[in-house]
C-alpha positions in Angstrom: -36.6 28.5 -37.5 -34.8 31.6 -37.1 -36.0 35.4 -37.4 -36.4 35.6 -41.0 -38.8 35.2 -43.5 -40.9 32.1 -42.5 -39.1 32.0 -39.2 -40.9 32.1 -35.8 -41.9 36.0 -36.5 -43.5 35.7 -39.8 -45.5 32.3 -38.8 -46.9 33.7 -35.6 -48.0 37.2 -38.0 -49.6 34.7 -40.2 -51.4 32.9 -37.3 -52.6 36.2 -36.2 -53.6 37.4 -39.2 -56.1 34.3 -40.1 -57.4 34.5 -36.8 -57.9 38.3 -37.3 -60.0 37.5 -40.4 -62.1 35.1 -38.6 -63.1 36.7 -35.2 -65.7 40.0 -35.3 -64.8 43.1 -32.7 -67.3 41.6 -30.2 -65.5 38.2 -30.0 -62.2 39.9 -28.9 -63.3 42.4 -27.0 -65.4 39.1 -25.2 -62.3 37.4 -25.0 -60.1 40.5 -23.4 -63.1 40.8 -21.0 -62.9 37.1 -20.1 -59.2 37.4 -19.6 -57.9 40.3 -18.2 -61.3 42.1 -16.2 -63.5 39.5 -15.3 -65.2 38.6 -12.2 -62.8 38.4 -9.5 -59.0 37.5 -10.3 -58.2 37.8 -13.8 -56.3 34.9 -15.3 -53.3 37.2 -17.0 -52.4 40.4 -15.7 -51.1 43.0 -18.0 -48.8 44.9 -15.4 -45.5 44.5 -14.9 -45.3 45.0 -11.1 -48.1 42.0 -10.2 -45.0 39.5 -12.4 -42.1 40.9 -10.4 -43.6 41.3 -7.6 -46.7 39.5 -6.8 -49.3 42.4 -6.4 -50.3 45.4 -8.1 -49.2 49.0 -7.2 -45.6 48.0 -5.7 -42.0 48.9 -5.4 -41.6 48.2 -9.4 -44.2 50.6 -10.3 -42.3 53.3 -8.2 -39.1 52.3 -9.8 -41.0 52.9 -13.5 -42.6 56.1 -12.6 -39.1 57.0 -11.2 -37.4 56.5 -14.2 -40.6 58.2 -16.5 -39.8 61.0 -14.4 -36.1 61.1 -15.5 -36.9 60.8 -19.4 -40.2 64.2 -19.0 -42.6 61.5 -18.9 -45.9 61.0 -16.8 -49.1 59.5 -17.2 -52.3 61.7 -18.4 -54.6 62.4 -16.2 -57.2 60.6 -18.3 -55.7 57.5 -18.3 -56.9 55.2 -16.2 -54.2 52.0 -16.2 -51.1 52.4 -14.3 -47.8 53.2 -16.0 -46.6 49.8 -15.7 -49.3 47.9 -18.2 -48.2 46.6 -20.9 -49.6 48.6 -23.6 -48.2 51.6 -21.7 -44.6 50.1 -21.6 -44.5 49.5 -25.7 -45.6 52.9 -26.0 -42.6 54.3 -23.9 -40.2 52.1 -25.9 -42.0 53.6 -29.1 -41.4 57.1 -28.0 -37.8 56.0 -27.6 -37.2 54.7 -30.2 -38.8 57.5 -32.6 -37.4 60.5 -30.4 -35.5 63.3 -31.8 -34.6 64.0 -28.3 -31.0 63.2 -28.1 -30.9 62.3 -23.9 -34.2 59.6 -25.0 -33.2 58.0 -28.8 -30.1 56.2 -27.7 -29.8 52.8 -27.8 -28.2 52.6 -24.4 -31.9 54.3 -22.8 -33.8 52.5 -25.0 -32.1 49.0 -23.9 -32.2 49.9 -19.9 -35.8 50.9 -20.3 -36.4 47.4 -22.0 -34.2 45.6 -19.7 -35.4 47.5 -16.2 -39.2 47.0 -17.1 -40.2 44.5 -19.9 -37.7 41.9 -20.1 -37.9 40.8 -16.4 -41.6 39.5 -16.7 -43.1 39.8 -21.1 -42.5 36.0 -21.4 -44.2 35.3 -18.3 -47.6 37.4 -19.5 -47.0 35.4 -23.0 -46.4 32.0 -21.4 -49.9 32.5 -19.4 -51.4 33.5 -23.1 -50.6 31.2 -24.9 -51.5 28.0 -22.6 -54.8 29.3 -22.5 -57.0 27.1 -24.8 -59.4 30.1 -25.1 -57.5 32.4 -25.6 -58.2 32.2 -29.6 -57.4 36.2 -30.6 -54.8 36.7 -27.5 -52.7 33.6 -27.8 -51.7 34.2 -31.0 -51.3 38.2 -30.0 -48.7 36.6 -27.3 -46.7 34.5 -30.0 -46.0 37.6 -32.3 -45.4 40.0 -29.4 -42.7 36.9 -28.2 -41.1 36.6 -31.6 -41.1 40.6 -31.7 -39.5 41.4 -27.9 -37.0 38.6 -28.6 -35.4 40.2 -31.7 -36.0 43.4 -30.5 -33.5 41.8 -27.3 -31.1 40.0 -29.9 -31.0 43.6 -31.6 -29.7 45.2 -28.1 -27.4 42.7 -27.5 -25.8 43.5 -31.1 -25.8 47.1 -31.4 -26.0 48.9 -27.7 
């Protein structure tokens, strides 16, 4: 099914939402433990530059903090995850979306950004997700964050 209501977007929400209701704080946190610290390699990386390049800390992080540079942006100093994780990357693409900053709200940053550091490697983060059988919070987390970055790429190849 497509995007709309009781399409791929709205059945993953649901999915996520009955899971939500069934798992306590301590089970997810467990489970985000279990899957991206762990002892040793964890089984899904959340940075971009391990997906495009095979290890952490490489020439795609340089690339990102390049072009953070170019739009006034830079990590705190109290953050402790590099710029390229993904939790980092949808909160650049919020900021550039919700900017009154003319240089950072157009569609045609917003689309590059998406296009230079998320599109290149999300499913691949998702695809790991979601193949995991215990991944009960997570894989579901992975289905709705799909659904979402694929109309938010059909949206960019309409409008920008």
């Amino acid at each position: 099914a497509g995007p709309g209501y009781g399409g791929f977007l709205a059945g993953a929400w649901s999915e996520l939402v009955a899971v939500s209701r069934k798992l306590d704080a301590a089970a997810v946190r467990d489970e985000y433990e279990r899957l991206f610290i762990g002892v040793g390699k964890p089984e899904g990386m959340l940075y971009g530059s391990y997906y495009l390049s095979g290890f952490l800390m490489e020439k795609p992080l340089v690339a990102l903090r390049t072009d953070l540079s170019a739009l006034g942006l830079q990590r705190a100093e109290a953050v402790v995850e590099s710029e390229d994780h993904i939790a980092t990357l949808c909160e650049v693409m919020r900021y550039l979306i919700t900017s009154n900053d003319p240089a950072h709200a157009g569609l045609a940053v917003q689309k590059r950004f998406f296009s230079d550091h998320l599109q290149p490697w999300v499913n691949t983060l998702w695809n790991v997700l979601e193949q995991r059988t215990d991944a009960a919070f997570y894989a579901p987390v992975a289905r709705v964050a799909r659904g979402y970055f694929e109309v938010e790429m059909q949206a960019f190849d309409l409008f920008a």
